[in-house]
MDAnalysis code that builds the backbone (N, CA, C; Angstrom):
import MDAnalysis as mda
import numpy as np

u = mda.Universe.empty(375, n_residues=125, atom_resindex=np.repeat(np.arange(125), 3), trajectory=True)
u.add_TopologyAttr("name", ["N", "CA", "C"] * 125)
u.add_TopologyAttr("resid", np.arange(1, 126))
u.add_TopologyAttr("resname", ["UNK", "UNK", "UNK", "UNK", "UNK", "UNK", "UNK", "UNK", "UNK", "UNK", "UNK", "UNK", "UNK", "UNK", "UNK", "UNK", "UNK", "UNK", "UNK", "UNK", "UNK", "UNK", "UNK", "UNK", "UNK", "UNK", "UNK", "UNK", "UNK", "UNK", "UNK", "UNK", "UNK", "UNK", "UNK", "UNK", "UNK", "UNK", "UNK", "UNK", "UNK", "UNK", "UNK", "UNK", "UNK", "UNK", "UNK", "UNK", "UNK", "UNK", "UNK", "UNK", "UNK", "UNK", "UNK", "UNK", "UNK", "UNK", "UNK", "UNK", "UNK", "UNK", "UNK", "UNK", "UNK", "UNK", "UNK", "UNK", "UNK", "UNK", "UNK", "UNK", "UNK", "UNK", "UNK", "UNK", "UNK", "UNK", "UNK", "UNK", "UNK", "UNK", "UNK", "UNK", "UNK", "UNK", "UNK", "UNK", "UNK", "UNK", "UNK", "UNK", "UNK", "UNK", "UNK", "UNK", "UNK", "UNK", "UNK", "UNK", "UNK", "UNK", "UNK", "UNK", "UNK", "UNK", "UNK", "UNK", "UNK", "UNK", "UNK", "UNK", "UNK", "UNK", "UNK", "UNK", "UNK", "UNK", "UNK", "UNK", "UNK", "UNK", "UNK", "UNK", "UNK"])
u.atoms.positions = np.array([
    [17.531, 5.490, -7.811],
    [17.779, 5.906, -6.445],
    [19.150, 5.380, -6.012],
    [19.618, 6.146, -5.469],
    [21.014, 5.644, -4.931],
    [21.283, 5.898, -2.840],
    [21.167, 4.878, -2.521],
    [21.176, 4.333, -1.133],
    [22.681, 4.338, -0.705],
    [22.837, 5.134, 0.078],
    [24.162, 5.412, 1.129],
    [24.243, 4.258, 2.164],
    [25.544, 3.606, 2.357],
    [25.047, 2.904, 3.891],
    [25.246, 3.856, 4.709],
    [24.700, 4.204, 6.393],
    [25.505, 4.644, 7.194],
    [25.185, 3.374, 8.285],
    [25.457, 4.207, 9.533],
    [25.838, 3.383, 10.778],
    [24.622, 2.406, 10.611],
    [23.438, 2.834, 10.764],
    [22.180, 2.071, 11.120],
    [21.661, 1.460, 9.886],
    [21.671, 1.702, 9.105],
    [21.071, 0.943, 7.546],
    [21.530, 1.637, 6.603],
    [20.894, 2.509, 5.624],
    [20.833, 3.026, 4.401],
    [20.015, 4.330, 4.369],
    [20.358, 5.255, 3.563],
    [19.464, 6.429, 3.210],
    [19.675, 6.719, 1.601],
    [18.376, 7.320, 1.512],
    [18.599, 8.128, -0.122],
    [17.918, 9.547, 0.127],
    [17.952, 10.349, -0.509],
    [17.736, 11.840, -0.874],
    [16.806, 11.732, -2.401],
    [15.964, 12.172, -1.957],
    [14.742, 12.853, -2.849],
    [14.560, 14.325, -2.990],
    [13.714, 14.628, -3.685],
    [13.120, 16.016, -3.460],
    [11.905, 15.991, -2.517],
    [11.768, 15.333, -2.022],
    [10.725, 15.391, -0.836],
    [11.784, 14.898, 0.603],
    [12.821, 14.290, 0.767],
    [13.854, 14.699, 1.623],
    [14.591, 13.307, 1.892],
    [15.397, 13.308, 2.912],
    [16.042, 11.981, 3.111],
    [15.215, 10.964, 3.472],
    [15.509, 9.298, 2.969],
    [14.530, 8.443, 3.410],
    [15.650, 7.511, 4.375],
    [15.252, 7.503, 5.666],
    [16.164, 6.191, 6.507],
    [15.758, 4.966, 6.237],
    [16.495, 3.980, 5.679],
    [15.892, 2.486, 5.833],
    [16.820, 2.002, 6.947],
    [16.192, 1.032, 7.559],
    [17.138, -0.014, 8.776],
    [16.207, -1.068, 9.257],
    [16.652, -1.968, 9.562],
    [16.624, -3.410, 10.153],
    [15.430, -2.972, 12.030],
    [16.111, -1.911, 12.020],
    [16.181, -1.526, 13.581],
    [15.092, -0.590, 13.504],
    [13.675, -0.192, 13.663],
    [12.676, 0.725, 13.501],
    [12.972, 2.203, 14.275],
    [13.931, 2.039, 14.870],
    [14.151, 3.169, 16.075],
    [15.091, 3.968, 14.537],
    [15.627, 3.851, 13.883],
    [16.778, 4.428, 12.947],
    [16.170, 4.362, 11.485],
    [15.045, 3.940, 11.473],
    [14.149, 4.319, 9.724],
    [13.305, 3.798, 10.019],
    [12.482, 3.362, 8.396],
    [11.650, 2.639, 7.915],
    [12.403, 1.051, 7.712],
    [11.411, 0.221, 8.351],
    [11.972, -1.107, 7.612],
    [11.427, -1.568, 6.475],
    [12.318, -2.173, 5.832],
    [11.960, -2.542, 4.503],
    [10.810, -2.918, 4.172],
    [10.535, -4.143, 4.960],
    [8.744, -4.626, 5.113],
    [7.822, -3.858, 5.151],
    [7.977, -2.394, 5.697],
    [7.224, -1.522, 5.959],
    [6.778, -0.607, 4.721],
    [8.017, -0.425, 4.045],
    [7.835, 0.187, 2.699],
    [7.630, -0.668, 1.715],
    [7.540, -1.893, 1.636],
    [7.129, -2.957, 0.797],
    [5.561, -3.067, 1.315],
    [4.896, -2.988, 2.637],
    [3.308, -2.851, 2.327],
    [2.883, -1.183, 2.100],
    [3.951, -0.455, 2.780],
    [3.311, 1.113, 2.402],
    [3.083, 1.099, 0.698],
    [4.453, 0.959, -0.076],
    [3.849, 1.086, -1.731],
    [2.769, 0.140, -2.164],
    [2.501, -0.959, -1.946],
    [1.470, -1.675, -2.422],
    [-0.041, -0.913, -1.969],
    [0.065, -0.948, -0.178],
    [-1.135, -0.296, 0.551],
    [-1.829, 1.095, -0.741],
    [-0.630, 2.430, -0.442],
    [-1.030, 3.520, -0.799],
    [-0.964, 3.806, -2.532],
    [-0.064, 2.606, -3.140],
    [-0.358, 2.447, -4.894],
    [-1.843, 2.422, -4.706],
    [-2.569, 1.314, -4.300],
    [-3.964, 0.844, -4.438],
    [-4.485, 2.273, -3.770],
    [-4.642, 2.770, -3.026],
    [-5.261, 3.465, -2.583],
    [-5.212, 4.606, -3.794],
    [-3.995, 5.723, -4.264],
    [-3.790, 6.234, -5.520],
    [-4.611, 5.770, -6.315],
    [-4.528, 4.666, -7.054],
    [-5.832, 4.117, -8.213],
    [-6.803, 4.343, -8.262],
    [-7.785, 3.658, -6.637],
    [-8.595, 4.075, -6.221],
    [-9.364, 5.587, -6.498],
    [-8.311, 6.429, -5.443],
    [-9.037, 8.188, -6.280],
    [-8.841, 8.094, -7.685],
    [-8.128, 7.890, -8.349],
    [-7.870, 8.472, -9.767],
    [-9.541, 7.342, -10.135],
    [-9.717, 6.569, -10.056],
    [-11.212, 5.762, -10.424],
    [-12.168, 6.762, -9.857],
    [-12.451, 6.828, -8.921],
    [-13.204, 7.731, -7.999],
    [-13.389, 9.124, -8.967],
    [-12.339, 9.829, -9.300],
    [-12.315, 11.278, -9.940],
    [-13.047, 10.813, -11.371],
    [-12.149, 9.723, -12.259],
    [-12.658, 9.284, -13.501],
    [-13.853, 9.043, -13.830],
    [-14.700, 8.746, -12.478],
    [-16.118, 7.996, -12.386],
    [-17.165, 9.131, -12.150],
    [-16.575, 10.146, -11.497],
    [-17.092, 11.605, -11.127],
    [-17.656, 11.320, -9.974],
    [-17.389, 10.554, -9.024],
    [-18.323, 9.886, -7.922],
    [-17.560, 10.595, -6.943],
    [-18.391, 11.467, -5.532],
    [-17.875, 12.543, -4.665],
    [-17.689, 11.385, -3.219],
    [-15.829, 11.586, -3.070],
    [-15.425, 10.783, -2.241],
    [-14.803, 12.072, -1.295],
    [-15.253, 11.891, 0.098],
    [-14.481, 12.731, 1.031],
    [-13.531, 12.089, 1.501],
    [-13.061, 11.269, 1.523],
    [-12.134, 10.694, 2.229],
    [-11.871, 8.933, 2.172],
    [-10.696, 8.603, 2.251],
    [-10.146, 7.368, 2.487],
    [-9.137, 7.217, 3.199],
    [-9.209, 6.342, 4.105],
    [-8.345, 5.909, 5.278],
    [-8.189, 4.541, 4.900],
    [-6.335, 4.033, 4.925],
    [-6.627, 2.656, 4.256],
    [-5.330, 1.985, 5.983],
    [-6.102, 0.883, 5.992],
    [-4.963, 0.168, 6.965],
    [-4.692, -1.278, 6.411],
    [-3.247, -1.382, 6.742],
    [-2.723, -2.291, 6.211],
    [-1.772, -3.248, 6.747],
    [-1.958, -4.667, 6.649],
    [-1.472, -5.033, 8.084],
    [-0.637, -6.678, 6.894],
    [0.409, -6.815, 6.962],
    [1.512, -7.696, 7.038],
    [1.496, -9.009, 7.711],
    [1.000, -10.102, 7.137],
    [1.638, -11.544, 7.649],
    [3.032, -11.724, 7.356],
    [3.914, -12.158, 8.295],
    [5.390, -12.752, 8.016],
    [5.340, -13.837, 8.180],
    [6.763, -14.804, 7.492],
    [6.499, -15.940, 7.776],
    [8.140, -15.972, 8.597],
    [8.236, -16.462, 9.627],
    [9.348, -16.666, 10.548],
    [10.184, -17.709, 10.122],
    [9.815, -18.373, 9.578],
    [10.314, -19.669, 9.213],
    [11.199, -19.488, 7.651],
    [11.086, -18.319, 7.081],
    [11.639, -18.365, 5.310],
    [12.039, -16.883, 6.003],
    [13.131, -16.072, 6.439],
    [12.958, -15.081, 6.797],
    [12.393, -14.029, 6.272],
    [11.555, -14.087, 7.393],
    [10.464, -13.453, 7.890],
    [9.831, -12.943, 6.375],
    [9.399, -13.518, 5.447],
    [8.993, -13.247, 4.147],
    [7.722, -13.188, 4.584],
    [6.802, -12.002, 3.869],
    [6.069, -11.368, 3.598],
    [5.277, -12.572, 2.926],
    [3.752, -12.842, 3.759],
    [3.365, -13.972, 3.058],
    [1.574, -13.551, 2.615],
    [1.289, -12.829, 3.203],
    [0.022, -11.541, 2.933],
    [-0.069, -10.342, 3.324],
    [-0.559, -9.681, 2.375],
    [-1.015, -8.367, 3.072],
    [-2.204, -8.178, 2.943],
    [-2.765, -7.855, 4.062],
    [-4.765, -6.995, 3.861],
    [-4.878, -6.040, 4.168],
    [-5.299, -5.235, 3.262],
    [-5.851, -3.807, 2.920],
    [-7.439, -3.730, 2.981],
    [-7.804, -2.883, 3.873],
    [-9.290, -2.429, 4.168],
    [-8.839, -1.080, 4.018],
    [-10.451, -0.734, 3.366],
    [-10.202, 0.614, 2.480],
    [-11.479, 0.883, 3.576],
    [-11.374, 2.443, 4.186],
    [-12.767, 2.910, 4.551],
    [-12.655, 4.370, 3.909],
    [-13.906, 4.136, 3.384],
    [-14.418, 4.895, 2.217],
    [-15.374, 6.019, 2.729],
    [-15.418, 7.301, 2.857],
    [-16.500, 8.219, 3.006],
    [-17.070, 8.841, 1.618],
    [-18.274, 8.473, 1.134],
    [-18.431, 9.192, 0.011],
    [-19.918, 8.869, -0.138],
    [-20.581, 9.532, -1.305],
    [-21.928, 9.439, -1.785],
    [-21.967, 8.457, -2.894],
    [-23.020, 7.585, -2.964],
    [-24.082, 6.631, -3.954],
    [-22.509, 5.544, -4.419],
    [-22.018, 4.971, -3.556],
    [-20.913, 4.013, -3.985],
    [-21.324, 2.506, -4.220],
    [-22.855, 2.291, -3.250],
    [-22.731, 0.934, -2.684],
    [-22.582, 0.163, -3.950],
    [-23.146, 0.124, -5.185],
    [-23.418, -0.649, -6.243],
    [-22.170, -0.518, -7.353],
    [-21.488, 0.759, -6.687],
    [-20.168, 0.834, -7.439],
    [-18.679, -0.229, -7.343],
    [-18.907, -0.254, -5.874],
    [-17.796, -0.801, -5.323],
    [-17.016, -1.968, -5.271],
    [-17.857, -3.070, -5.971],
    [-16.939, -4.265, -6.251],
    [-16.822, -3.581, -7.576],
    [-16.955, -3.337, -8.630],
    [-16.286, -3.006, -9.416],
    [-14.852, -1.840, -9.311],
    [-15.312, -0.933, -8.731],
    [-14.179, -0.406, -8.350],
    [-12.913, -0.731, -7.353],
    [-13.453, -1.958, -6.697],
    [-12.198, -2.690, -6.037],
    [-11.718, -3.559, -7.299],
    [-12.136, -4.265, -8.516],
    [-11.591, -5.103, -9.110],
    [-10.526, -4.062, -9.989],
    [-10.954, -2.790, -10.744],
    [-10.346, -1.814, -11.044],
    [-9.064, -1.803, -10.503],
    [-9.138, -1.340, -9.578],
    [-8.096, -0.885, -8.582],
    [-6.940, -1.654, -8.473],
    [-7.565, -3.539, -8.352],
    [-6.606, -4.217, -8.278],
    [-5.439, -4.120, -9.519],
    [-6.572, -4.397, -10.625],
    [-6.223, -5.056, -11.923],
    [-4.923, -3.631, -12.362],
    [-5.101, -2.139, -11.901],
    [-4.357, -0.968, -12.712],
    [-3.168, -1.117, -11.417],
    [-3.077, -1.131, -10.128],
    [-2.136, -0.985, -8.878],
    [-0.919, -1.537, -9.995],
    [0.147, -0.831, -9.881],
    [1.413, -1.842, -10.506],
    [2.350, -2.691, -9.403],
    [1.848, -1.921, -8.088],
    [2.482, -3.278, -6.883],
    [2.150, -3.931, -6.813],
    [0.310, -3.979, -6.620],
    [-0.323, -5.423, -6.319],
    [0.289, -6.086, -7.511],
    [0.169, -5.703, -8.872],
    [0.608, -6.666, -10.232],
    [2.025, -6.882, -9.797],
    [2.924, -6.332, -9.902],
    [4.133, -6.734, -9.635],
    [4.678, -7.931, -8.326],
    [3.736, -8.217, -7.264],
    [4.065, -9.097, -6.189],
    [3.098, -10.309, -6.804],
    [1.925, -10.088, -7.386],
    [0.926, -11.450, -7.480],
    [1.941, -12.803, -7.832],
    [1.480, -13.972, -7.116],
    [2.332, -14.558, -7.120],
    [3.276, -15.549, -5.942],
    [3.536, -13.704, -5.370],
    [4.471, -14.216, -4.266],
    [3.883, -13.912, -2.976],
    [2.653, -12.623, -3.339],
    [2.636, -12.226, -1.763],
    [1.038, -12.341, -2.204],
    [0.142, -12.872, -1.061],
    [-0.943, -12.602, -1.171],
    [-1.812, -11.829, -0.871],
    [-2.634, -10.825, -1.967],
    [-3.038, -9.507, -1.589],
    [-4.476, -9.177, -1.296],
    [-4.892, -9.064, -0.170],
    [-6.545, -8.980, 0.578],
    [-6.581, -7.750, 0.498],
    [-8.062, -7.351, -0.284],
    [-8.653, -6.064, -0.376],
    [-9.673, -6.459, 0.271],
    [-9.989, -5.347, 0.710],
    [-11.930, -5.021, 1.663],
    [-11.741, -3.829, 1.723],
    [-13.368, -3.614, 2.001],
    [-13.760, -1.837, 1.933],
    [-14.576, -1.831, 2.821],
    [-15.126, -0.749, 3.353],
    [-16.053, -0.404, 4.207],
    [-16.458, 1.347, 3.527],
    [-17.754, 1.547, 3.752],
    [-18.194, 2.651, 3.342],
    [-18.734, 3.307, 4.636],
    [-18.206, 4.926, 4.974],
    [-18.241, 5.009, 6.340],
    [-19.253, 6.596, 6.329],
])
């Protein structure tokens, strides 16, 4: 990827279209933001692809994902928790296994372990 500066931060061009990054939320995405979006929606990705692999009928997942900073080391990213709510049929006995799955294949969660600490939960809705 190759990142332009302009006035407000940085952009790149995809085939899905320009991405704004900036400091300033009014002029992009902030970085922090796309550092829990790929971890959040990697795990979530895994997730279905387990779900499809398992043949188990999921209507839906809604995942929220919420960022501790630490103010003091700037503002470094010191957890993230991810709650997964799950709509689907016959999961209950599935589901810690398929959260350990999920963790263990995500290549963000693997790639941060370590530095950032990563909270999964589910809810079946």
């Amino acid at each position: 990827m190759l990142f332009s500066m302009t006035e407000q931060g940085f952009s790149t061009t995809t085939g899905f279209g320009t991405l704004q990054v900036s400091s300033d939320d009014q002029y992009g995405f902030r970085p922090y933001q796309l550092m829990v979006a790929s971890i959040a929606v990697c795990s979530g990705t895994v997730m279905t692809k387990i779900f499809k692999k398992k043949r188990l009928n999921v209507a839906d997942i809604q995942i929220e994902a919420k960022a501790t900073r630490n103010p003091k080391i700037a503002d470094r990213i010191e957890t993230i928790d991810i709650h997964f709510k799950i709509k689907g049929e016959h999961l209950e006995d599935k589901m810690d296994k398929i959260m350990a799955l999920t963790r263990k294949n995500c290549s963000m969660v693997q790639s941060v372990l370590g530095s950032i600490k990563v909270n999964e939960t589910y809810e079946l809705v």
